[in-house]
N, C-alpha and C positions, 0 to 999 in steps of 0.2 A: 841543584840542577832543575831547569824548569821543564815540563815536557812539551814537545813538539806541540802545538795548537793550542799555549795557555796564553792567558793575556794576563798584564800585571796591572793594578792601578793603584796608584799610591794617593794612600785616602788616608786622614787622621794619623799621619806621622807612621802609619805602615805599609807594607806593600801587602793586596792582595789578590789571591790567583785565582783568576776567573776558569774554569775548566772548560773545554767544548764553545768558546766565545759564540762560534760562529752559527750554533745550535738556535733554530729560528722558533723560537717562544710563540709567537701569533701568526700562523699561516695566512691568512688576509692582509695584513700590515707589512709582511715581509720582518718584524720586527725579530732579534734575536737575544740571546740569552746577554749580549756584551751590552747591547744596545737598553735593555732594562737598568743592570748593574750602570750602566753611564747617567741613567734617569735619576736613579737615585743618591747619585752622588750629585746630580743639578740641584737637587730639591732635600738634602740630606739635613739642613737646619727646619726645615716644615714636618719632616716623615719623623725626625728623631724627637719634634715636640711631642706628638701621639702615643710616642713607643719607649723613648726613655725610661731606662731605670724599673722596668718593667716585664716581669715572667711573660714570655711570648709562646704560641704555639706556632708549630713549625707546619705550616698545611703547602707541603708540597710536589708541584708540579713537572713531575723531570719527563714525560712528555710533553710540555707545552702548555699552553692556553686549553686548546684543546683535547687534552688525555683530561684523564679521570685524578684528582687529586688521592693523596692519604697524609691524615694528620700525624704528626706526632711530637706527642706532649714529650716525649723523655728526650733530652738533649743527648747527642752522638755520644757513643763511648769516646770518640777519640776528635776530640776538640781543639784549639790551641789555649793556652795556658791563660792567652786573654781574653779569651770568651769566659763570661760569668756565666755561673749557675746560679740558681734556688729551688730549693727543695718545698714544694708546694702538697698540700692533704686536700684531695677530692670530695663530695659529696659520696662517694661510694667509699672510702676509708683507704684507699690506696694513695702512696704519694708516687711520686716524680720529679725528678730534678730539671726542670726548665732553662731554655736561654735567659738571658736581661740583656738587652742592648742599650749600650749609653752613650759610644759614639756610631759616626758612619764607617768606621772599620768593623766593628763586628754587623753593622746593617748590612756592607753587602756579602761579610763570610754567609749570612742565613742566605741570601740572594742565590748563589753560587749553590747554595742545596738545593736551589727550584722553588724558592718561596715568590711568589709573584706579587700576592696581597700581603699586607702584615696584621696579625692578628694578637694585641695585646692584650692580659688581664686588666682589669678595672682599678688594680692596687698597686702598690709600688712594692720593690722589692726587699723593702726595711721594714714593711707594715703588711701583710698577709690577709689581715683579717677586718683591714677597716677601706674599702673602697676610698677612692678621692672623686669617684666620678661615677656622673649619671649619665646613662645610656639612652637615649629616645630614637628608638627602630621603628619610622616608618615607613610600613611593607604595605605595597599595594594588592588587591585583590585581582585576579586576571581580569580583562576589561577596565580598569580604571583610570580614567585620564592623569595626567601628566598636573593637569589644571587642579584637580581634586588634589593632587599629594602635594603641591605649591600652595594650595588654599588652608590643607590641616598644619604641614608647617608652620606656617605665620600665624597659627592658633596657638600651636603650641607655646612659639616664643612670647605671646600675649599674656598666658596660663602662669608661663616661668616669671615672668616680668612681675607679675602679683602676687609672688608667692617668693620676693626678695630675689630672686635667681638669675640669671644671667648664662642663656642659652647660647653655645655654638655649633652654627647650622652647617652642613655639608651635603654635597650628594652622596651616597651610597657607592655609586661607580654601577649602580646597575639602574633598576627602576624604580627606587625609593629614596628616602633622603634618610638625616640623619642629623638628630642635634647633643651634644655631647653636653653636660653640665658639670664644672667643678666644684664638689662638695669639699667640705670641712671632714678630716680622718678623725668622725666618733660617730660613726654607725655601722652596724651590723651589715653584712651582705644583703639579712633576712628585711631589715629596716631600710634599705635603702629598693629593695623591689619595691614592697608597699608603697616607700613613697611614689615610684614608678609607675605601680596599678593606681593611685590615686588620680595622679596625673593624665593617665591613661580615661577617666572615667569620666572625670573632669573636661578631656577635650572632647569627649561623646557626646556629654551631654548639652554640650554647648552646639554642636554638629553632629546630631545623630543623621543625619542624612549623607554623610562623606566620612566618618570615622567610628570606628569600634575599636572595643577593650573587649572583645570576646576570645576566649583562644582557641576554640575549636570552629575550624575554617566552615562549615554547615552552618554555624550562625553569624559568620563576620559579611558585614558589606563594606565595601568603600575601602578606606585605609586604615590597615590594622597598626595598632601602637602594641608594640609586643614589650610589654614591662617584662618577660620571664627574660630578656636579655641580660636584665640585672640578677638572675641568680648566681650562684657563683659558682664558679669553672665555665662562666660564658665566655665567648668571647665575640669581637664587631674588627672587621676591617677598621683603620686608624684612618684619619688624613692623610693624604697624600700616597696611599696605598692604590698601586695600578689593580685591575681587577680581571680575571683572566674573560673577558670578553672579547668578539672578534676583532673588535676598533681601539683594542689596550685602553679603553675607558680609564679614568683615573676619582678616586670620591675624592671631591674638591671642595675644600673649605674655603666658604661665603661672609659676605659680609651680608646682615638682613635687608639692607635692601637692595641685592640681587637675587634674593628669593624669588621676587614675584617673577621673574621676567627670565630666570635660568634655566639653560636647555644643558641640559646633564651630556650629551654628545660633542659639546664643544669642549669638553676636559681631559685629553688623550695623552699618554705618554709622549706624544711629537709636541702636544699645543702645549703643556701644564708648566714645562722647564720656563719659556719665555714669558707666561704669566708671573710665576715665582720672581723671574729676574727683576718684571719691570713692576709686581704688586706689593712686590713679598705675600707674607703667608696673613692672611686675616684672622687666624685664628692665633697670631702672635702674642695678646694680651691673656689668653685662657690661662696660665698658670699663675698668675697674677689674682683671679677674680673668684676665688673659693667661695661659697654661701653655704648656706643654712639650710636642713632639709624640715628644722622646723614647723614652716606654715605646710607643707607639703602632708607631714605627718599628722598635722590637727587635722586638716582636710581629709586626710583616710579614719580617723577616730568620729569625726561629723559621716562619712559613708558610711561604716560599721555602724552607727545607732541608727541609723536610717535601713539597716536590714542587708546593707552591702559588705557582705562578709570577705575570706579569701579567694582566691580565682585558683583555677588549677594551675601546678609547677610543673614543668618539664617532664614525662613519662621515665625519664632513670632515674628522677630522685625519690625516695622513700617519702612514700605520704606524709602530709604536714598537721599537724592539729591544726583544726577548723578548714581546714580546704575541703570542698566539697566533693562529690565521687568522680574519681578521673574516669566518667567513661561520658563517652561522645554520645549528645541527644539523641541520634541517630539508632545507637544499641543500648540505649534504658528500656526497659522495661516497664513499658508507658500501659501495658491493658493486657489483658487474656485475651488472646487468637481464638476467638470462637473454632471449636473443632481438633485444637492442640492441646486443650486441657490448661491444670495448672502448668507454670513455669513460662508458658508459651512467650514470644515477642514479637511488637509490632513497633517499627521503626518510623521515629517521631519524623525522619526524613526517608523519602525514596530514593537512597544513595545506593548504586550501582560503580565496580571498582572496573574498570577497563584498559587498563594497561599498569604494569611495574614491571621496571627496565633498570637498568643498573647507570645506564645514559641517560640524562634527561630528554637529548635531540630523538631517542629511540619510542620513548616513553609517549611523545608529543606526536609521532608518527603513527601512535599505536590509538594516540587517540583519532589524528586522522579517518586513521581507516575505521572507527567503529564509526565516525558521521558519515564518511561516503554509505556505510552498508543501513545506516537508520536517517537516512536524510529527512524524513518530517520530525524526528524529533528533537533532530539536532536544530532545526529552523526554529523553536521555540524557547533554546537556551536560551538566558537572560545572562546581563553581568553577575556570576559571583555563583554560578551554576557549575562550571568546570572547577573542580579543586587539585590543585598540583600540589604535592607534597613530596619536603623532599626529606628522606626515612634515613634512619641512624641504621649502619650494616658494622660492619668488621671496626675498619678502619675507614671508610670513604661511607659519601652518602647513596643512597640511590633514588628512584622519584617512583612517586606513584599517584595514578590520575582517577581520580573519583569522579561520577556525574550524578549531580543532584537532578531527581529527573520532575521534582513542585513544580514546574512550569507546563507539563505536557501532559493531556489529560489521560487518566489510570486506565480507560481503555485501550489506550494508542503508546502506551509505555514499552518499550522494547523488553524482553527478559536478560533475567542478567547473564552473561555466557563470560566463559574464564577468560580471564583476560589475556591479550595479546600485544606486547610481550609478558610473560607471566615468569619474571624474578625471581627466585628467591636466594635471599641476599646471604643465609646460612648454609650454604648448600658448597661443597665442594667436590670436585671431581675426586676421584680416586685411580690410583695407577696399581695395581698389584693390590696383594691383599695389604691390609690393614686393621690392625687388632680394632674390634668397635668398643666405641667409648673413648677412643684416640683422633685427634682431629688431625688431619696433615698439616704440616705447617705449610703457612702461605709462602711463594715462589720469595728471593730476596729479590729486594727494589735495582730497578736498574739506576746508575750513577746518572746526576742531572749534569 
């Protein structure tokens, strides 16, 4: 028996029950939970080339576009018999049994959980431990033109073209692109970053003026290439994954020469279906065109003798041999503070924290009001001055907004005052007593 307000659709030779259809996912589009699930049945041979056959994380959305996301790696207790698992081992030593989707019946059973982007591992789910794919993230710095992340793009596919490979570019669905690369299954997770940071190093140095390979945002300018995407237990939005922005943006896979001249706004869950129809998907031959990450990896052995050792990994994973010290230039311990003695520090940057919010839109408000209350020295910002980060919590992320204040001179520096809003992402109410030492458990999720 079906319940009052379900919709059925019969996809891949099943029927499946949409819940709450008429539940509007993107409050500006009008756009709703039925109307996604129908996107992705338009576009279900492009979304399922990205995500086939492949441990997915489930990051979702059951208030909308705009509620606050929660991931979750472990797949429902109570699944249907044809949704596949895999049982996957963390960097932290914990496993989890994950979804695999391999047709569009189980794409939109995730859908119908609130999943709006799709988020898949880099491997497949017969091979755990040998990636087929490379990942190239890149993230622009606030202030950076549209032109500058179109200009490192088509560096990078110049970089891959040299080094045997064969890049497929996309947008992000936000305000970065993204070039996926299919490797050969005989490298390590740990060998296929490296090749990543090489890559990474490689487009800097060709474009040190629009692109970095730094990972700590106080020293990046222009457009960051985040090689830690290839660590493992990463994951990147797929092609063809809508992205919970106000205009259901969609990361659209390109052919290279619609690089130069693509405006990532014209790719929306309304426009994406009738491109599919009348383009099909561009990135149609990608599993076809496996390479080599050999020249990639002599090119990181050529950086290493040259003094270019590892780069820092992700702050959950356990230190790596030869990675240098995970702490930001910012809190080294650059000189003795005449007057504090031993121990003392002084911060190789004048970074002040001014807002962390659990909302990004809260977070940006917060930075607001510190410029209206210091307006000369917000008038001296430069591009790559504000740093937005968005911070690992519980389950969901939250943002926090630093201001590098090198631009404004030391007499005219605002002091730093606790930030507003001031977060903290550990912290949970308590109702009645509570034995300490015991966390409350968080409220259960409401049904998407």
């Amino acid at each position: 028996m079906r319940e009052a307000g379900e919709a059925v659709l019969d996809v891949a030779g099943r029927e499946v029950v949409i819940t709450n259809p008429g539940k509007v996912f993107f409050p500006r589009t009008g756009h709703t939970k039925l109307d996604l699930a129908r996107y992705y049945v338009a576009v279900a041979a492009g979304a399922l080339r990205g995500i086939a056959g492949r441990p997915i994380v489930l990051k979702r959305y059951v208030d909308g576009a705009e509620g606050e996301p929660f991931f979750q790696k472990r797949a429902p207790e109570r699944h249907p018999a044809w949704v596949e698992t895999v049982e996957l081992r963390f960097p932290s030593g914990r496993t989890a049994r994950e979804i695999v989707v391999r047709d569009a019946a189980q794409l939109l059973w995730i859908v119908n959980l609130g999943c709006i982007d799709l988020n898949p591992h880099p491997v497949r789910a017969d091979d755990l431990d040998h990636p087929d794919e490379l990942r190239v993230d890149l993230d622009p710095g606030e202030g950076v033109s549209w032109d500058d992340v179109r200009r490192v793009t088509l560096l990078v596919g110049d970089v891959l073209d040299e080094c045997g490979l064969r890049g497929w570019p996309k947008t992000s669905g936000s305000r970065g692109m993204h070039v996926n690369v299919r490797i050969e299954r005989r490298w390590s997770f740990d060998q296929v970053r490296r090749a990543a940071l090489a890559l990474a190093r490689e487009v800097e140095r060709r474009a040190p003026a629009y692109a970095s390979s730094k990972w700590w945002k106080e020293e990046r300018h222009g457009v960051f290439l985040d090689y830690n995407q290839n660590a493992k237990d990463r994951t990147v939005a797929s092609a063809w994954s809508v992205r919970p922005t106000a205009d259901a943006r969609v990361s659209m896979p390109l052919a290279w020469d619609e690089v130069a001249a693509c405006d990532p706004a014209a790719f929306t869950l309304a426009t994406a279906p009738a491109r599919f129809a009348e383009r099909g998907d561009p990135s149609a031959g990608l599993d076809d065109a496996a390479g080599s990450l050999d020249q990639l990896l002599e090119l990181s052995a050529t950086q290493e003798a040259a003094g270019l050792g590892d780069a820092p990994w992700p702050p959950h994973y356990r230190k790596q041999r030869g990675e240098p010290d995970r702490v930001a230039p910012s809190r080294r311990k650059a000189a003795i503070v005449v007057g504090k003695g031993p121990g003392g520090r002084r911060s190789a940057q004048p970074l002040i924290t001014v807002a962390k919010a659990e909302r990004k839109v809260d977070a940006l408000e917060g930075l607001e009001r510190w410029k209206a209350r210091h307006p000369a020295a917000a008038a001296r910002l430069q591009v790559g001055d504000v740093l937005v980060d968005a911070m690992r919590g519980r389950s969901t992320t939250w943002t926090r907004i630093r201001i590098n204040l090198r631009h404004v001179p030391e007499n005219e520096r605002p002091p730093e005052e606790p930030p507003v809003p001031d977060y903290d992402p550990w912290w949970r109410p308590r109702s009645g007593p509570v034995d300490r030492g015991r966390r409350r458990r968080a409220p259960a999720r409401k049904p998407a």
